[in-house]
C-alpha positions in Angstrom: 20.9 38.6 52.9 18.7 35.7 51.1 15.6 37.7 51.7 17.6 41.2 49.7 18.5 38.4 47.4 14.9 36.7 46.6 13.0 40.6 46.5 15.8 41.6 43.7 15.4 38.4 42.0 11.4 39.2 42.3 11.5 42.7 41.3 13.8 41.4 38.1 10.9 39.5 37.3 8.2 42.2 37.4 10.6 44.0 35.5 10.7 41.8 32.6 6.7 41.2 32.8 6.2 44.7 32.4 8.4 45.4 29.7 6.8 42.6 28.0 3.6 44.3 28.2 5.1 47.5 27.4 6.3 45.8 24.1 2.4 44.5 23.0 0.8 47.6 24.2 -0.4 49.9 21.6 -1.3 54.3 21.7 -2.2 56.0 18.8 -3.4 59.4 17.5 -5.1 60.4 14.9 -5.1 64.2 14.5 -6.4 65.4 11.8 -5.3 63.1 8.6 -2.3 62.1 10.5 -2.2 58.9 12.3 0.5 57.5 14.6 0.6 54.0 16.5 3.8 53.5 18.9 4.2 50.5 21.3 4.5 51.0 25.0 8.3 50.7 24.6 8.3 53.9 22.6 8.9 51.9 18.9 7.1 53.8 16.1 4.7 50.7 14.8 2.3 52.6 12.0 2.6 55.6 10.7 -0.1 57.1 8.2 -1.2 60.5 6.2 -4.5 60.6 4.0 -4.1 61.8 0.6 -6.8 64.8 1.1 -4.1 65.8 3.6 -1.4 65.8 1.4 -3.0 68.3 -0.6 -2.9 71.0 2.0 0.2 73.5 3.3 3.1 71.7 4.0 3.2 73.6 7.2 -0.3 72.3 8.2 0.5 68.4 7.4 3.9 69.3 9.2 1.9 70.9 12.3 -0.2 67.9 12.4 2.0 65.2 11.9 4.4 66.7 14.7 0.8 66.8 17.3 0.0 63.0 16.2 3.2 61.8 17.1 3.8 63.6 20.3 0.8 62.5 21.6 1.1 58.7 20.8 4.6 58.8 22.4 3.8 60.9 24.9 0.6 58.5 26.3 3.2 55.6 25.8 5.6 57.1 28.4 3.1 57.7 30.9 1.6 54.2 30.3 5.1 53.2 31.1 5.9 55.6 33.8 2.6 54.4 35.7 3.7 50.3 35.5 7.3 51.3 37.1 6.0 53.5 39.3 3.9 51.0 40.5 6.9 48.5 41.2 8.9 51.0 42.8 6.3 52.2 44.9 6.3 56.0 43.4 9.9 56.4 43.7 11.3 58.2 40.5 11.9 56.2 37.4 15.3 57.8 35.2 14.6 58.1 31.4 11.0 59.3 32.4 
């Protein structure tokens, strides 16, 4: 029982170390005019359009802006996925 005990109380520590690093990590994307910067704990950080993009179609800038941010956020979850994945050695992670 002290052994179950010490492994959770380790595994609660890797859990905070990697959320930790989750939390400084940074993914962005720049597509096009459009660039997005999320941390590894999926918070929207920067955020940015050019002005020559701004004078285009609104569904263009909308089309682009939708790309940058899924693919900031999307590199942040499998950033994260990969770090708990690790810990649980592959076993599934919920929310990811």
């Amino acid at each position: 029982m002290f052994d179950l005990l010490k492994m959770a109380g380790k595994i609660q520590g890797q859990v905070k170390e990697i959320k930790s690093e989750l939390e400084k990590a940074r993914f962005s994307s720049d597509v096009d005019g459009v660039k997005c910067v999320v941390s590894g704990d999926l918070e929207l950080k920067e955020f940015s359009i050019s002005p020559e993009l701004l004078q285009k179609m609104p569904s263009e800038v909308e089309n682009r802006v939708s790309r940058a941010v899924q693919d900031a956020f999307g590199d942040a979850k499998k950033e994260a996925l990969s770090k708990f994945k690790k810990l649980t050695g592959g076993f599934p992670v919920p929310g990811f």
